[in-house]
C-alpha positions in Angstrom: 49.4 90.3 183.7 46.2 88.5 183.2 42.9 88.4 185.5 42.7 85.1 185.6 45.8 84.1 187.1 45.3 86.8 189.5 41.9 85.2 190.3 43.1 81.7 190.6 46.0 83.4 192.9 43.5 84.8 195.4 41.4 81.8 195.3 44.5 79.6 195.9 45.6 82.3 199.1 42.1 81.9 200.3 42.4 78.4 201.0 45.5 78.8 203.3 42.5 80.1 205.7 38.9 78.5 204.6 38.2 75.1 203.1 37.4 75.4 199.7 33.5 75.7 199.8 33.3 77.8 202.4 35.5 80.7 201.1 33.8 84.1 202.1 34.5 85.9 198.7 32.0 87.2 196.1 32.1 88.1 192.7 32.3 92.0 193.6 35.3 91.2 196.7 36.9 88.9 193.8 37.2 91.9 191.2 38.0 94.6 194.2 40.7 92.4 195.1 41.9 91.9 191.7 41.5 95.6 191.0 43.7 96.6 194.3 46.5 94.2 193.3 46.7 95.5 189.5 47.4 98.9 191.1 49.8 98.1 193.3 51.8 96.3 190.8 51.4 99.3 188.6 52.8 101.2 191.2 55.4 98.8 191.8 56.1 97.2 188.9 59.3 95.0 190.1 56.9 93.7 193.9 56.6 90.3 193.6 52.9 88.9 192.3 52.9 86.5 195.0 53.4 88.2 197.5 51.7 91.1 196.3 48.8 88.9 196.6 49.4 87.2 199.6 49.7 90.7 201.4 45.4 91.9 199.3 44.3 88.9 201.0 45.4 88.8 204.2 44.4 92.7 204.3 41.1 92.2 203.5 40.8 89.4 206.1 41.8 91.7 208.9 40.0 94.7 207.8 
């Protein structure tokens, strides 16, 4: 699996809830983020990337 597309994945969730410009991720929530869903899918290897991702991002916008 490779960062990027994982990056351009929680970029792309992100704008579901904030225009584009106004997104309230930095670098270091952008590389937690990242980090958390490389685990999980190591954990889980057959969960689904996109949801996998969907799920990081809307937990870090509730919490």
């Amino acid at each position: 699996m490779e960062k990027k597309l994982v990056n351009k994945m929680i970029i792309n969730c992100f704008k579901q809830y904030y225009e584009a410009d106004s997104t309230p991720l930095g670098d270091k929530d952008l590389e937690e983020l990242t980090n958390r869903i490389f685990r999980i899918k190591e954990e889980e290897p057959t969960a689904d990337l996109f949801e996998v991702v969907n799920d990081a991002v809307y937990e870090f916008l509730t919490n």
